[in-house]
MIZALUM-645263 format. One record per residue (C-alpha): residue number from 1; x, z, y. Coordinates in Angstrom, 3 decimals. Each point is the difference from the previous one (the first is absolute). Example, Ala and Ser with C-alpha at 12.3 -4.5 7.8 and 13.67 -1.06 7.14 Angstrom:
PT   seq          u          w          v
PT     1     12.300      7.800     -4.500
PT     2      1.370     -0.660      3.440
# end
This chain:
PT   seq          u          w          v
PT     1     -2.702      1.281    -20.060
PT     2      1.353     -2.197     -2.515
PT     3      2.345      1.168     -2.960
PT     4      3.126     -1.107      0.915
PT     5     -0.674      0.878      3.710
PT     6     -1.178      4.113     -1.309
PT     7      3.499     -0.049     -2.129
PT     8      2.088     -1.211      3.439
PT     9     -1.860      2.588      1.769
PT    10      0.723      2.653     -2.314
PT    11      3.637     -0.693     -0.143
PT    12      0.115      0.046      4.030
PT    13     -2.139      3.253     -0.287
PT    14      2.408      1.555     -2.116
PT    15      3.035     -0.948      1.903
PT    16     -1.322      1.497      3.119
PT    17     -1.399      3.520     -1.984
PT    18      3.925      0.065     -1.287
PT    19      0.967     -0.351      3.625
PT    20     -1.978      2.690      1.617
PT    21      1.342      2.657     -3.064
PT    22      3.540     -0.769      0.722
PT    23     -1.062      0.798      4.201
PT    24     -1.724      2.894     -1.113
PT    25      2.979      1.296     -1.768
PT    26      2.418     -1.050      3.140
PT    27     -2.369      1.461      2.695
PT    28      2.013      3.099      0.672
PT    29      3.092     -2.587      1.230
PT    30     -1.646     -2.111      2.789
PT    31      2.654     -2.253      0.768
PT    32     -0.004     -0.608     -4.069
PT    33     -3.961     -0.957      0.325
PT    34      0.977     -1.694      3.275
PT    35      2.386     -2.675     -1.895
PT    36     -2.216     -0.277     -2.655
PT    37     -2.707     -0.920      2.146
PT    38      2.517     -2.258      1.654
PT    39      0.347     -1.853     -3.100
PT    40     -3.698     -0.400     -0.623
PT    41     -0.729     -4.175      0.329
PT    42     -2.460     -1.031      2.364
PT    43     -2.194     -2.931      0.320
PT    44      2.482     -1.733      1.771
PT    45      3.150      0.576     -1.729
PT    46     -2.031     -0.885     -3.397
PT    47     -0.937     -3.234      1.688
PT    48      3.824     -0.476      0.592
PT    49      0.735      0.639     -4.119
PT    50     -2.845     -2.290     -0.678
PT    51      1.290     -2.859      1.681
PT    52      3.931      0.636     -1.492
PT    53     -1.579     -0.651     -3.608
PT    54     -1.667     -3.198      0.785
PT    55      1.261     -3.257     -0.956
PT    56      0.521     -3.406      1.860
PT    57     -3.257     -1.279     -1.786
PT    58     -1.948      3.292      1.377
PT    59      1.874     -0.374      3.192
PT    60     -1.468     -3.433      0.958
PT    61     -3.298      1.055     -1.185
PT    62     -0.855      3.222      1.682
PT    63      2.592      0.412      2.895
PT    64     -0.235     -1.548      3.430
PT    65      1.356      0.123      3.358
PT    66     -0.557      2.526      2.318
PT    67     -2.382     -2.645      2.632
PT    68     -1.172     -2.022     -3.333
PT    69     -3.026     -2.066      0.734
PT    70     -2.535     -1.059     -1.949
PT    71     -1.966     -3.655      1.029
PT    72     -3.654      1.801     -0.854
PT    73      1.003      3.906      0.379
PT    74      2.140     -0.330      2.975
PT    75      2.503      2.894      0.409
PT    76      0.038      1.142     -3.395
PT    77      1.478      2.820      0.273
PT    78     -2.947      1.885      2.021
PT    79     -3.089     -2.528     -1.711
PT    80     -2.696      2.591     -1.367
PT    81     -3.051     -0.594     -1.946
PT    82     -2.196      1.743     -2.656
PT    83      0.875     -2.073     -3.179
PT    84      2.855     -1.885      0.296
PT    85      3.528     -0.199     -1.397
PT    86      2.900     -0.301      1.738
PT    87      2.167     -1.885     -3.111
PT    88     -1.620     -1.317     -3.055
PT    89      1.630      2.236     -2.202
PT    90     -1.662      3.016     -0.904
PT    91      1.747      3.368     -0.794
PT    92     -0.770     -0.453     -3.852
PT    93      1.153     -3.153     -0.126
PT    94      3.136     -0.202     -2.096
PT    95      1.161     -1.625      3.055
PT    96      1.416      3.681      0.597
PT    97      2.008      2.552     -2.940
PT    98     -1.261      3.057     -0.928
PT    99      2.282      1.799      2.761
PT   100     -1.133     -2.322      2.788
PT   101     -3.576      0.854     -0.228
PT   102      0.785      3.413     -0.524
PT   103      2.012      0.220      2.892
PT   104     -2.876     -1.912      2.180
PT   105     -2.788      2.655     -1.419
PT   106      2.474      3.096      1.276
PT   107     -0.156     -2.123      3.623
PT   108     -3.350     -0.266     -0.170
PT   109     -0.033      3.906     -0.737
PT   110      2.372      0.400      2.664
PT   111     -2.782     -1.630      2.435
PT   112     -2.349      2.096     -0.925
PT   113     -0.484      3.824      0.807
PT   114      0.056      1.624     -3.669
PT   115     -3.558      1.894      0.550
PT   116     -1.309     -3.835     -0.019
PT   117      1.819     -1.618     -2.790
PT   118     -2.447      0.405     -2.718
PT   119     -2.978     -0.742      2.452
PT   120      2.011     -3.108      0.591
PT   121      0.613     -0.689     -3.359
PT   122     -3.475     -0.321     -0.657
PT   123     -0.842     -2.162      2.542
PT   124      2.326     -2.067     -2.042
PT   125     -0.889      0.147     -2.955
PT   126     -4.289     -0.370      1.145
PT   127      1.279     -2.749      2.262
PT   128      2.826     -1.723     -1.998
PT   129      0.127      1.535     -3.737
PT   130      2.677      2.132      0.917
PT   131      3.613     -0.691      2.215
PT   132      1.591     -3.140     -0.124
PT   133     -2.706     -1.838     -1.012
PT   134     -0.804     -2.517      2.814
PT   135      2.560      2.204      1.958
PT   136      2.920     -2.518      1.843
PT   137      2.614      1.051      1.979
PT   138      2.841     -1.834      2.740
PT   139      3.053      1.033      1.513
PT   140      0.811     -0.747      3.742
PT   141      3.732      0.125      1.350
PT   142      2.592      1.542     -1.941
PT   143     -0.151      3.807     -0.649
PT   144      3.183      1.550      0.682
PT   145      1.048     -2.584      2.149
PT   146     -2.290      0.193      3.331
PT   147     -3.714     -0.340     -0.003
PT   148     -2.117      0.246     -2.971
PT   149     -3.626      0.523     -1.804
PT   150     -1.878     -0.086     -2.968
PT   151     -3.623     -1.166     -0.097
PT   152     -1.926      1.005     -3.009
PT   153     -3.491     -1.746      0.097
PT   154     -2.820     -0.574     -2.579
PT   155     -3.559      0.185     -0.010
PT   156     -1.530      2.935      2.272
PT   157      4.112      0.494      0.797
PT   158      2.815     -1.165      3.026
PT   159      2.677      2.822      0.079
PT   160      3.221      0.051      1.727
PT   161      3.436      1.689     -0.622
PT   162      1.890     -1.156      3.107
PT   163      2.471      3.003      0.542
PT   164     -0.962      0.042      3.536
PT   165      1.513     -3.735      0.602
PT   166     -3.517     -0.937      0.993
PT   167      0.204      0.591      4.111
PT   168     -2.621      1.451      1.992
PT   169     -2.715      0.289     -2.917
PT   170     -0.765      2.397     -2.376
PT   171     -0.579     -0.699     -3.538
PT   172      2.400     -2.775      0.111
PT   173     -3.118     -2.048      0.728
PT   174     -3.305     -0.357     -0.289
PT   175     -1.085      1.400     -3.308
PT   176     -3.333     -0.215     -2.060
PT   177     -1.164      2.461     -2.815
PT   178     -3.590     -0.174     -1.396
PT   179     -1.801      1.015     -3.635
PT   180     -3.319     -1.359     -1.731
PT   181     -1.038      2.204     -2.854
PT   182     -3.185     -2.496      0.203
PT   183      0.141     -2.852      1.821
PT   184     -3.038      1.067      1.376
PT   185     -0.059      3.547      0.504
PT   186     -2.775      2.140      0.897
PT   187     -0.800      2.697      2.841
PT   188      2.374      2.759     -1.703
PT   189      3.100     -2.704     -0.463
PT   190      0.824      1.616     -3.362
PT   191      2.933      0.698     -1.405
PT   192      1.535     -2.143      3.599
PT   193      3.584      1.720      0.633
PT   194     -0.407     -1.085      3.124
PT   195     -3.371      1.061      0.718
PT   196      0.524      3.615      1.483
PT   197      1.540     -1.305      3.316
PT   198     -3.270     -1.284      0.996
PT   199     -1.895      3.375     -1.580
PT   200      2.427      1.082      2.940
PT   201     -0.320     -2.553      3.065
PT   202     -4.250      0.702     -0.870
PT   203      0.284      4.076      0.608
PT   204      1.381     -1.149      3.489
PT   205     -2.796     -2.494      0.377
PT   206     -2.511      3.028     -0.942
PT   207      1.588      1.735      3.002
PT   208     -0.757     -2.079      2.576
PT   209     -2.715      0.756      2.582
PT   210     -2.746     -2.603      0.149
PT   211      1.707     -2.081      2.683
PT   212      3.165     -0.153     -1.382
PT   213     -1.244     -1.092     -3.261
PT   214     -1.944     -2.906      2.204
PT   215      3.520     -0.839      1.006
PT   216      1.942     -0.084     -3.431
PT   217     -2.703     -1.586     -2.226
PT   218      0.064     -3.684      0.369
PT   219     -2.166     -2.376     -1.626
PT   220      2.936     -2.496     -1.071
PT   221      2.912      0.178     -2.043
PT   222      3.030     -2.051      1.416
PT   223      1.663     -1.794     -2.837
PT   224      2.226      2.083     -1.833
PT   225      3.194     -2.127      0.511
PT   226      0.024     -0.006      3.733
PT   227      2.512      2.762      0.335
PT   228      2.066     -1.216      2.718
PT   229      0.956      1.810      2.917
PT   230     -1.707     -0.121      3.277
PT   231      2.154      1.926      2.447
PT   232     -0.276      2.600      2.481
PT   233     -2.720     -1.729      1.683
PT   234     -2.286     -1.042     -2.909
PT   235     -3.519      0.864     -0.830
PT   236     -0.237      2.059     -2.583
PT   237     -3.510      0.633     -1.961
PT   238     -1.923      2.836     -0.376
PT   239      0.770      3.763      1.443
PT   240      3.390      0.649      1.880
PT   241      1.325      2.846     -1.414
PT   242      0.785      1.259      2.992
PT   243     -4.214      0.423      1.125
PT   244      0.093      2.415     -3.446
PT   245      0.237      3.864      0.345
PT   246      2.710      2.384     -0.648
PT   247     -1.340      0.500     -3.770
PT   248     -1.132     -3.723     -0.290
PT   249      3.704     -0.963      0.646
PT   250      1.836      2.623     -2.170
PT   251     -2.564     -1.637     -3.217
PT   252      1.822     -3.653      1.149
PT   253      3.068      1.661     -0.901
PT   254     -1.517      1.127     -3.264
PT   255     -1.228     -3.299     -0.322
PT   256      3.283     -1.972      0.746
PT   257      1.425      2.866     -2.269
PT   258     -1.674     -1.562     -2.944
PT   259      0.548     -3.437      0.747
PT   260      3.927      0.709     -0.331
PT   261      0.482      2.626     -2.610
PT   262      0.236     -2.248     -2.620
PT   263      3.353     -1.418      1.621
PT   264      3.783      1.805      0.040
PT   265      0.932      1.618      3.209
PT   266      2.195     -2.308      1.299
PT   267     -2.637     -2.351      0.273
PT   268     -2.797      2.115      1.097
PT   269      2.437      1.592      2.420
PT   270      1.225     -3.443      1.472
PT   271     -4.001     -0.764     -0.089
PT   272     -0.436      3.359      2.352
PT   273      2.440     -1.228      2.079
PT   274     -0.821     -3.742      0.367
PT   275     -4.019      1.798      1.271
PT   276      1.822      2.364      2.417
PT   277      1.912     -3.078      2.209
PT   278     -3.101     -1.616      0.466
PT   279     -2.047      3.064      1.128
PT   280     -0.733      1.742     -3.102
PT   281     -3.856      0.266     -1.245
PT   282     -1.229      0.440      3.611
PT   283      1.091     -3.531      0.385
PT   284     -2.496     -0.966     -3.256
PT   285     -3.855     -0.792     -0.685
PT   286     -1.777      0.773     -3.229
PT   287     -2.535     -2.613     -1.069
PT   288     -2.700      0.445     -2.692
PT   289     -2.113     -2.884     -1.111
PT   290     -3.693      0.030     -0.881
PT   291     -0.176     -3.588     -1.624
PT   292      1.618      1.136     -3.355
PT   293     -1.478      2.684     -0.940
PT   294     -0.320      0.958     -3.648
PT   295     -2.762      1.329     -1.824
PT   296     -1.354      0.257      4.619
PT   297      0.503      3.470     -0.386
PT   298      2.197      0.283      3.044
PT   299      3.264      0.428     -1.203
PT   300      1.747     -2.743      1.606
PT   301      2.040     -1.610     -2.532
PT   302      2.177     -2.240      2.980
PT   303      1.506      1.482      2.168
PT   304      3.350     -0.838      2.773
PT   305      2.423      2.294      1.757
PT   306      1.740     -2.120      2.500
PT   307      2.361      0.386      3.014
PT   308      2.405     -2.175      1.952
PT   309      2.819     -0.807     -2.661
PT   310     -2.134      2.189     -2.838
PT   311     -2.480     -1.358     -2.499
PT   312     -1.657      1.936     -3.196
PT   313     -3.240     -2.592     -0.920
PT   314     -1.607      2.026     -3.130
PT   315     -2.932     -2.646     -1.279
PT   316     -1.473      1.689     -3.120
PT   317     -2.681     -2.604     -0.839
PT   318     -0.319     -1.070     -2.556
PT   319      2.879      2.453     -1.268
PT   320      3.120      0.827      2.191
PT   321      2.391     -2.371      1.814
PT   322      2.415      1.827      2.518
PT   323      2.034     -2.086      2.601
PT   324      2.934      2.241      1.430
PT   325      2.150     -1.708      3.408
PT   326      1.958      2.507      1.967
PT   327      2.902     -0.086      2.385
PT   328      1.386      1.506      3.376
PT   329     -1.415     -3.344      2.307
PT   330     -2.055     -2.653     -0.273
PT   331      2.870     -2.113      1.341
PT   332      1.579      0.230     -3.611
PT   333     -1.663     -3.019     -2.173
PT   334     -0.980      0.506     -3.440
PT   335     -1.490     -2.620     -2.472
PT   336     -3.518      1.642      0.036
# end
């Protein structure tokens, strides 16, 4: 993590650590901690202060309509990729003031369940030298004033603060995260944040009787952008979840566990919510895939959890690229 970026942090750190003495001293009046935690921003609400301090200039540069198209992107709004950005100016830029990029970073927290945020940061700073470096971000609508979201991209990065204007989808779109410690890492993916969901999705693998792991294991990855939806009556690769035993199915859950713990509750509950209208996990397959295997020790380093409105595409070869797409049907169209 960069200077500058370590003494933001700090300050934020501090804040919050100033924050939780004042509710430790209150905690004997609940409806005291209840307005204090009232008061508390959110994502969303800091989104909303962000865009009161920005300027005409800033305006025309990083907000857009609601619908905005772009002539190579399409929707904008929903676009996802693994090293993009969304404006051309970056978050250091002195495009923004000190209290702008400050207030971004605390969104960015706010995005982010706290137990991940210095795993995330050093993603960042491996992948980026540290936050707001080749870090963009847009605004769509108007917050306050209808429908609204913030899309934070970069490389390895496409986050969303949408305050639930988003219909239908979780995430407020597809999403991407990723890390490369080494561009080209080996068996062990050291020192990959991201690594330890796939540690995860292989114990399952390990479970599997010798048919079903005929079934999962295919010989070709699918390419890692084709995330869209295929609807109730798609074909789905690998093993349906719902051919997996009692204790095959409750490791899933660990394994879905993983792959949203890193986000706040809000989102990981909308998420839960989003798999549940289309049939929950029963409704899903889990693919492995043989022709990307690092170091060919079988650990398989690509893997997909997919259902009919529900895609999690995990390629970690040559390091890890993750391609997130989730909503309630496949009727609702995403830029993915």
């Amino acid at each position: 993590m960069s200077e500058s970026n370590k003494i933001n942090r700090r300050a934020f750190l501090e804040s919050t650590a100033v924050a939780a003495t004042a509710g430790g001293v209150l905690a004997s009046s609940p409806s005291s901690f209840a307005e204090e935690a009232a008061q508390t921003p959110t994502a969303e609400s800091l989104v909303g202060t962000l865009y009161d301090t920005l300027n005409e200039q800033q305006k025309q540069s990083i907000c857009f309509d609601w619908n905005h198209r772009d002539p190579k992107r399409g929707l904008l709004r929903t676009f996802v990729a693994n090293n993009w950005n969304i404006t051309k100016h970056e978050i250091n830029d002195d495009f923004y003031s000190d209290e702008q990029r400050d207030l971004i970073q605390k969104i960015f927290e706010g995005i982010i369940h706290p137990d991940w945020h210095e795993r995330y940061y050093q993603q960042l700073e491996d992948d980026a030298g540290g936050f707001g470096n080749e870090q963009s971000i847009a605004i769509f609508g108007t917050p306050n004033q209808g429908k609204y979201e913030l899309v934070l991209t970069g490389r390895h990065m496409t986050l969303r603060c949408d305050g639930d204007s988003a219909d239908h989808v979780a995430f407020g779109g597809p999403i991407f995260y990723g890390h490369a410690p080494e561009f080209n890492e080996g068996p062990n993916h050291t020192d990959n944040v991201f690594w330890s969901q796939a540690v995860e999705a292989n114990k399952l693998y390990k479970m599997l009787d010798g048919r079903q792991q005929k079934e999962a294991l295919l010989p070709r990855t699918p390419r890692e952008q084709a995330v869209a939806f295929r609807g109730a009556q798609g074909e789905f690769p690998g093993l349906p979840v719902a051919d997996m035993s009692a204790d095959q199915k409750e490791h899933v859950q660990k394994v879905l566990g993983k792959l949203t713990e890193m986000y706040r509750t809000s989102d990981k509950d909308e998420a839960m919510e989003c798999l549940s209208r289309q049939g929950g996990l029963d409704a899903c397959s889990l693919a492995f895939f043989s022709d990307a295997d690092i170091g060919k020790d079988g650990v398989w380093d690509n893997w997909r959890l997919e259902g009919p409105s529900f895609v999690w595409h995990y390629r970690g070869a040559p390091h890890v690229h993750v391609w997130v797409n989730v909503a309630d049907s496949a009727d609702v169209k995403t830029n993915a």
